[in-house]
C-alpha positions in Angstrom: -56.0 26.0 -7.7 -55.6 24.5 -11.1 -53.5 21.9 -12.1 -51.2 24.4 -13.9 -51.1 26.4 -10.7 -50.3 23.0 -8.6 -47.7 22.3 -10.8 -46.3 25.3 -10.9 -45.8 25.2 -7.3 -44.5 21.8 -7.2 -41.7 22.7 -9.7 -41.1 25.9 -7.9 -40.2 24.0 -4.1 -38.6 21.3 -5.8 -36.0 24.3 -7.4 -36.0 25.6 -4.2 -35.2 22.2 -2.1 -32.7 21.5 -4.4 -31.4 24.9 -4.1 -30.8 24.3 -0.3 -29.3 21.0 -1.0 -26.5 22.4 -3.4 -26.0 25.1 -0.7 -25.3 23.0 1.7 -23.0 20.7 -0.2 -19.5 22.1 -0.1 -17.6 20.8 -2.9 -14.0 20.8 -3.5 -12.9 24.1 -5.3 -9.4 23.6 -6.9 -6.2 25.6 -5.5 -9.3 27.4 -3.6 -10.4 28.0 0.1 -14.2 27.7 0.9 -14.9 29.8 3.6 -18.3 28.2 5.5 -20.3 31.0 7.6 -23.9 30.9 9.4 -24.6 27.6 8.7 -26.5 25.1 11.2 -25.3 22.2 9.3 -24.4 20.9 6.1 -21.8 18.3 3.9 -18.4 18.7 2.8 -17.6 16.9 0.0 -13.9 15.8 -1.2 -15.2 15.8 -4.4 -15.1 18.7 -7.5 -19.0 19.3 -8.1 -19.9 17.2 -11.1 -17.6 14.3 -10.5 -17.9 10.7 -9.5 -14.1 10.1 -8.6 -11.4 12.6 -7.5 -7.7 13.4 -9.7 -4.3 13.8 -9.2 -2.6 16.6 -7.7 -5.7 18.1 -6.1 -5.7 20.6 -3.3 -8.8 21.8 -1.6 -9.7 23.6 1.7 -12.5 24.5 3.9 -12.8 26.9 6.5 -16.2 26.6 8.8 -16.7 29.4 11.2 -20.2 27.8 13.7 -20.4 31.9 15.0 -19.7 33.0 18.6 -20.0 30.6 21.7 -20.8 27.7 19.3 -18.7 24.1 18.5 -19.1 21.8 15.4 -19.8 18.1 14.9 -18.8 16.1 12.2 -19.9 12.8 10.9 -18.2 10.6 8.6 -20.5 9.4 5.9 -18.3 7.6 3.9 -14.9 7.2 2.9 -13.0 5.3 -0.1 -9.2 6.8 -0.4 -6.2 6.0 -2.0 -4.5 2.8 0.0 -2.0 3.7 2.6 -0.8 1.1 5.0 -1.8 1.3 8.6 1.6 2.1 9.4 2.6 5.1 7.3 2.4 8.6 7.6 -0.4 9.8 5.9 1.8 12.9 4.4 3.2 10.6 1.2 -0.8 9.8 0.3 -4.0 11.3 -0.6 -5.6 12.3 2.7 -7.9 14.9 4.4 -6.8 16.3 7.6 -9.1 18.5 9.9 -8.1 21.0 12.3 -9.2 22.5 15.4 -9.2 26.0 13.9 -9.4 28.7 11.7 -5.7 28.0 9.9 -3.3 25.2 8.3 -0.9 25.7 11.6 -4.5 24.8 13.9 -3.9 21.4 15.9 -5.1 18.4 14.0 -8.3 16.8 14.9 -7.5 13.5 13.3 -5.7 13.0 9.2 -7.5 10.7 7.0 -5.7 8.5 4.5 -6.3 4.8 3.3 -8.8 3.4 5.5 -8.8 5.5 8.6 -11.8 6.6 9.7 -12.5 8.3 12.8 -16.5 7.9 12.5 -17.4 11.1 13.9 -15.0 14.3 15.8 -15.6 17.8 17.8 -14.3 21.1 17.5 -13.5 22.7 20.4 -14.1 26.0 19.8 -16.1 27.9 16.7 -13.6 27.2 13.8 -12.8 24.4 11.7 -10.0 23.9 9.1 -10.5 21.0 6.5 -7.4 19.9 3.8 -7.7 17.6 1.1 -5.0 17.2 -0.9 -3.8 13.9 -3.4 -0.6 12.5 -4.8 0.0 12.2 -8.4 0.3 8.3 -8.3 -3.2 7.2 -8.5 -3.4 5.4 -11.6 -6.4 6.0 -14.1 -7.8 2.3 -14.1 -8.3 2.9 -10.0 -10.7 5.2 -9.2 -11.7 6.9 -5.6 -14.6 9.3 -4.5 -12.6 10.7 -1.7 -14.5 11.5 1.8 -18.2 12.8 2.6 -18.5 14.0 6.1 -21.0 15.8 7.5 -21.0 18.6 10.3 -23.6 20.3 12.3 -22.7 23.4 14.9 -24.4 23.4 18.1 -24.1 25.7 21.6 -20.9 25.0 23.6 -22.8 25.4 26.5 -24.8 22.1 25.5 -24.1 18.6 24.6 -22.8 17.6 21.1 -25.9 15.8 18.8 -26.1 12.0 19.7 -24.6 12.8 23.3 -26.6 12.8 26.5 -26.1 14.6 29.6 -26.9 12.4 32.8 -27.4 14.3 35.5 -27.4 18.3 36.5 -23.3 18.1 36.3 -22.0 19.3 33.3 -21.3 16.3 31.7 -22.1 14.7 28.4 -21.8 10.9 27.7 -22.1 8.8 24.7 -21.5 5.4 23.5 -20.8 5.8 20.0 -22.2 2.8 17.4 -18.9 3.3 15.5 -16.4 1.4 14.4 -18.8 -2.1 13.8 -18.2 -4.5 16.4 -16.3 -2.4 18.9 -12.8 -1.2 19.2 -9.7 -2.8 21.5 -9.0 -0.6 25.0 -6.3 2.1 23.6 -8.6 2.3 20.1 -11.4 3.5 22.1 -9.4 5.9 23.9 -8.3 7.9 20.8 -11.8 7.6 19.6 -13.5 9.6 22.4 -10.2 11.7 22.0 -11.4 12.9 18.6 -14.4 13.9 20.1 -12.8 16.1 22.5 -13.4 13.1 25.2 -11.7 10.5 27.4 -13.1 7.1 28.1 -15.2 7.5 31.3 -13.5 7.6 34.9 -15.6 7.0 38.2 -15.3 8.7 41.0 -17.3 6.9 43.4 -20.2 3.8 42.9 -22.9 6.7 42.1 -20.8 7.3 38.9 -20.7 3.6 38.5 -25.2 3.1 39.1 -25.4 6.1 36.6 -23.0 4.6 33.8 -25.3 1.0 34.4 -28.6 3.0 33.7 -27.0 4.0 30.7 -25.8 0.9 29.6 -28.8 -1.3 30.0 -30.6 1.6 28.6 -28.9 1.5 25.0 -28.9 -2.0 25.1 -25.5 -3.1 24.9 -23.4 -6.1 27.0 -20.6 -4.5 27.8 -18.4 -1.5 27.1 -15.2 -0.5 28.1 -14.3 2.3 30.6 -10.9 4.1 31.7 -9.7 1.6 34.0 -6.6 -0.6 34.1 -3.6 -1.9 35.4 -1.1 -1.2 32.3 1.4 0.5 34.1 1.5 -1.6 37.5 0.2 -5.0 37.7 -3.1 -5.8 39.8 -2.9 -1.9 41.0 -6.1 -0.7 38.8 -6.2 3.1 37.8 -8.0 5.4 36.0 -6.7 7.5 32.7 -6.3 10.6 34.8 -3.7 7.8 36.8 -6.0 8.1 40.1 -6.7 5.0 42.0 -10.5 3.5 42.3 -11.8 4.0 45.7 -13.9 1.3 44.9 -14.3 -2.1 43.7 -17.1 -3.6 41.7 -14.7 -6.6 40.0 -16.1 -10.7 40.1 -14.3 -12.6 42.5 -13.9 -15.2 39.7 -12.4 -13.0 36.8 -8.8 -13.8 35.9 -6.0 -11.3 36.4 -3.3 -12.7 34.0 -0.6 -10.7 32.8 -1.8 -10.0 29.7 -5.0 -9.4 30.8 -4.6 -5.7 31.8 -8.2 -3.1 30.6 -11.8 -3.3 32.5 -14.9 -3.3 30.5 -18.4 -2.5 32.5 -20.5 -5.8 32.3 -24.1 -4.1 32.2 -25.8 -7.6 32.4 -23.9 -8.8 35.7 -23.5 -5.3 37.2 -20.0 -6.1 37.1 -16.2 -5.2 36.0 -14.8 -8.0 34.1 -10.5 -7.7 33.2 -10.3 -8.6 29.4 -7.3 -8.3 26.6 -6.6 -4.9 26.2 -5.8 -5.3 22.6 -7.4 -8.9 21.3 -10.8 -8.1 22.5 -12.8 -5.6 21.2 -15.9 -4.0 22.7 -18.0 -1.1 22.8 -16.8 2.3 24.8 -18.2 5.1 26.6 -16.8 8.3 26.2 -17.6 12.0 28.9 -16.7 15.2 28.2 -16.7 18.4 29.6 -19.7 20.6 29.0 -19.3 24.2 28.4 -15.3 23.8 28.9 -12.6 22.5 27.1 -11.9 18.7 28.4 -7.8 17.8 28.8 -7.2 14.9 27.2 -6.0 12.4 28.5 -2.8 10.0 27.7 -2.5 6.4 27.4 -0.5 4.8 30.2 2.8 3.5 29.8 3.1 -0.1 29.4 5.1 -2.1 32.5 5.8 -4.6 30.2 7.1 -2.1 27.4 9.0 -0.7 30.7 10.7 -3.9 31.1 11.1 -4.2 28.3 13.2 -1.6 27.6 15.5 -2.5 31.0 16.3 -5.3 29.6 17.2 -3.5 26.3 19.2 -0.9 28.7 21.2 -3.6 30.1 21.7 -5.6 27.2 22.8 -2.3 25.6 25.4 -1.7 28.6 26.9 -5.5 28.1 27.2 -4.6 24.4 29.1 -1.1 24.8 31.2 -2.5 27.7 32.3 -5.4 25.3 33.0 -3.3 22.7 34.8 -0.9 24.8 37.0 -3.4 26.0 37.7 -4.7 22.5 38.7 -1.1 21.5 40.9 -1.1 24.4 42.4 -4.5 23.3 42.5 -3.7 19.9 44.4 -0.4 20.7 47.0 -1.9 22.7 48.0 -4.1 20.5 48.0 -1.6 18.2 50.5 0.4 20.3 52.1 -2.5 21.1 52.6 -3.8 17.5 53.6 -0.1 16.7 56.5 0.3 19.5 57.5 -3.7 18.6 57.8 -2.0 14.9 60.1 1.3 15.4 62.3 -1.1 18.1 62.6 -3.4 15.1 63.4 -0.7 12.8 66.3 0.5 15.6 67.7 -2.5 14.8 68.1 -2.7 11.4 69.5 0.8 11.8 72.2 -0.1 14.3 72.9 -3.4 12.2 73.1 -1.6 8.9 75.1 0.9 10.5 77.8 -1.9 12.1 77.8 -3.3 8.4 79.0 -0.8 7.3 81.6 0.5 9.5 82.7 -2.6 9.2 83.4 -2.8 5.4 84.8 0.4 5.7 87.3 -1.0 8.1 88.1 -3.7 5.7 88.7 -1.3 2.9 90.8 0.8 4.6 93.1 -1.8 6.0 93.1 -3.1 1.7 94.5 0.1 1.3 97.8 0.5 3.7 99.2 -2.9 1.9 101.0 -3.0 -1.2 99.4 -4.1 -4.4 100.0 -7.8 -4.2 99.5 -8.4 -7.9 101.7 -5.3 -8.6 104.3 -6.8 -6.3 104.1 -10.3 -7.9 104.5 -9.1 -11.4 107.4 -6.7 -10.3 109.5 -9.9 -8.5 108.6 -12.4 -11.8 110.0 -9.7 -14.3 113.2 -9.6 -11.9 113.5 -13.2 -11.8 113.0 -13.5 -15.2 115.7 -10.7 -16.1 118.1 -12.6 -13.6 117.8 -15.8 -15.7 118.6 -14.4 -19.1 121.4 -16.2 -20.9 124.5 -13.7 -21.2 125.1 -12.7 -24.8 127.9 -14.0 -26.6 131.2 -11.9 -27.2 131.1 -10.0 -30.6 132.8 -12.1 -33.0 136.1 -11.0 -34.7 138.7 -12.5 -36.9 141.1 -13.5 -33.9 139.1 -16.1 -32.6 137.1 -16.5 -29.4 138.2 -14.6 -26.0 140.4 -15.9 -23.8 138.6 -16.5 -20.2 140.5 -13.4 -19.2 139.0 -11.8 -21.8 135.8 -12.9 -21.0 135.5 -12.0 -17.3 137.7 -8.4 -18.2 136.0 -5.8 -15.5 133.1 -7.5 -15.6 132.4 -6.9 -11.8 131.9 -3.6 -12.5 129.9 -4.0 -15.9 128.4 -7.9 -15.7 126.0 -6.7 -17.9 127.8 -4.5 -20.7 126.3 -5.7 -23.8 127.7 -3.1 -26.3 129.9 -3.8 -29.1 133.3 -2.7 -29.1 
C-alpha cells in the first residue's frame, strides 16, 4: 500500500470516527423534540451544535427509547447553569428535568438547576424524557454551557454499568464515588433514590459479612446504610421501618440525641452512630434486579414530632386567648351598646318631661289677663280721673254762682259742652 493509499485510509476512518461521534452527540434542537432510537449509548448535550454557551428563552427536548426489555443509565459529565439557590423551585430558572418516560406528564427522575447535580440516575423502564429549557434573565456578560450527561441502555434483567450483583439473589449493589467527600444520611438516601435504589437494609448478619466483603474490597472506611433511630430514640430501624434482628454496634459508641444514622465501619467490622446531617460519608445503595424497586421514604423526625406538639399546644393557648378576648371584647361591646340605647331612653323621657312641662307653663300664661294690657288700661283711668275740670264758658255776667256751678252735675259731672 502506498503512502497515498495509507493516507487515504487514514482520512477516510477519521471521517468515519468522527461521524459516529457527531451521531452520538444529541444536541439541543430549538422549539424541537429529538427522538433517540437503537442506540447503546451516547451524549446529550444542552447545548445548540456549534456553540460554547447556551441563550435565552431556549426550549429543547429529548426522547430516548433503549428498545424492549431494556433500562437506561445516565451519567452527569458536567454541569455549569444559571444560579438558583438551594432553596427554590427550580421552575423560575434555567434547568433540565428528566423523566421516567416517554412524555412531559412522565414522573420526574430528578430537575437540574443551579448547582444540583445528581451524579448519575436510572430509568426504570425503556423510555426517557429530557427538558431543557432557560429564562430570559441571563445577562450577556455571564455566560453558561448548560449540562452534558451521558446515558448508556442495558438489559433490565441485569445490573446497571458500575453496579455489582453479590450473590445469586437478584440484587445489584453500588457505592457510588459521587458527590466528592460523601454525602450526609438523608442526601445519600435520595441519591440511591435517583438510581431507582434505597440505601441498603440487612436482613440478617450474612447481609451484613457480604456488605463488609464489599466494603473492604473498594477500599473505603466507612459508608452509610439504612439504619437509624430518627423516629424513636435508641429503637434502630431500617428504611422499610423493620427492626434489626441483630446487632453489630461498639459498646463504646455514643447514642446522643442528635446522634441518630449508622454508618458500616469496614475497618472495625462495626456499626458506629454518627450525625445524620453534619457528617458526611460514603453510601451503599441495592436495587432490585429485573423488577421495579419501591422507594423508600425518609422517616419522620421525633424531634420534628415534638416539635410540632409543642407548636400544637402553643397554638391551642394562643386560639383560647384569643377566643376569650373576643368573648371579652364582645361583651363589652353588648354591654356598652345596651348602656347606650338605655342612655338614649333617657334623654328621650327627659326631653319629653321638658317639654310637657313648658307646655304646661304656656298654657297656664294664657288663662290670665294680659298684665301689661291691664296696667296700661288702670293708668289711663287714673289718669282720666285726675284731669282738672274745665272752667265754665265765660259770658258777660260774670262767673257762676256755686249753684250754678254744681247745676245737675250728678247726672252730667263731666258735660264739657258750651252752652
Amino acid at each position: 500500500m502506498t503512502n497515498v493509499e495509507r493516507t487515504a485510509v487514514i482520512i477516510l476512518l477519521y471521517i468515519s470516527l468522527s461521524s459516529t461521534v457527531l451521531a452520538l452527540t444529541y444536541y439541543c434542537n430549538q422549539l424541537q423534540t429529538v427522538q433517540v432510537s437503537n442506540q447503546e449509548n451516547g451524549t446529550i448535550s444542552t447545548l445548540e451544535l456549534g456553540k460554547a454557551e447556551y441563550d435565552n428563552n431556549v426550549l429543547c427536548k429529548w426522547v430516548i427509547d433503549a428498545g424492549e426489555d431494556n433500562r437506561i443509565h445516565f451519567t452527569v459529565t458536567s454541569t455549569e447553569l444559571q444560579w438558583a439557590p438551594s432553596y427554590a423551585l427550580c421552575d423560575s430558572y434555567d434547568l433540565l428535568d428528566i423523566k421516567d418516560g416517554n412524555a412531559e406528564t412522565s414522573p420526574s427522575i430528578f430537575t437540574m438547576c443551579g448547582e444540583r447535580n445528581p451524579y448519575s440516575l436510572l430509568t426504570s423502564g425503556r423510555y426517557a424524557y429530557l427538558k431543557f429549557s432557560t429564562n430570559d434573565q441571563n445577562p450577556y456578560k455571564y455566560s453558561y454551557s448548560g449540562v452534558t450527561l451521558t446515558f448508556q441502555t442495558f438489559p433490565a434483567d441485569q445490573c446497571p454499568p458500575g453496579w455489582k450483583q453479590l450473590t445469586s439473589e437478584p440484587f445489584c449493589y453500588s457505592i457510588p464515588d459521587k458527590p466528592d467527600g460523601g454525602a450526609d444520611w438523608s442526601s445519600a438516601q435520595h441519591f440511591c433514590n435517583y438510581n431507582q435504589a434505597n440505601l441498603i437494609v440487612m436482613k440478617n448478619e450474612s447481609d451484613f459479612s457480604l456488605i463488609q466483603g464489599y466494603g473492604v474490597g473498594k477500599g473505603i472506611d466507612a459508608a452509610w446504610i439504612g439504619l437509624s433511630d430518627i423516629s424513636h430514640e435508641s429503637r434502630f430501624q431500617w428504611l422499610d421501618n423493620t427492626h434489626t434482628t441483630f446487632s453489630k454496634f461498639t459498646g463504646s459508641n455514643p447514642d446522643g440525641e442528635d446522634m441518630d444514622c449508622v454508618v458500616q465501619d469496614f475497618n472495625a467490622g462495626k456499626w458506629l452512630i454518627k450525625h445524620c446531617e453534619r457528617e458526611k460519608f460514603p453510601y451503599i445503595c441495592k436495587t432490585v434486579k429485573g423488577n421495579k424497586t419501591t422507594i423508600l421514604g425518609l422517616p419522620e423526625d421525633k424531634n420534628l414530632d415534638d416539635a410540632a406538639a409543642d407548636s400544637s399546644f402553643i397554638i391551642a393557648i394562643t386560639l383560647g386567648v384569643l377566643a376569650g378576648l373576643v368573648v371579652v371584647i364582645g361583651s363589652l361591646a353588648v354591654y356598652c351598646y345596651i348602656q347606650g340605647k338605655r342612655h338614649n331612653r333617657r334623654k328621650q323621657s327627659q326631653s319629653r318631661t321638658e317639654e310637657t312641662s313648658l307646655r304646661t307653663i304656656d298654657d297656664s300664661h294664657s288663662s290670665r289677663p294680659n298684665r301689661r294690657h291691664w296696667f296700661n288700661t288702670t293708668h289711663t283711668i287714673d289718669r282720666l280721673d285726675d284731669r282738672p275740670e274745665p272752667s265754665a264758658p265765660h259770658d258777660a255776667t260774670g262767673p257762676p254762682s256755686y249753684a250754678e256751678a254744681l247745676g245737675d252735675s250728678q247726672h252730667r259731672p263731666y258735660d264739657f259742652s258750651l252752652s
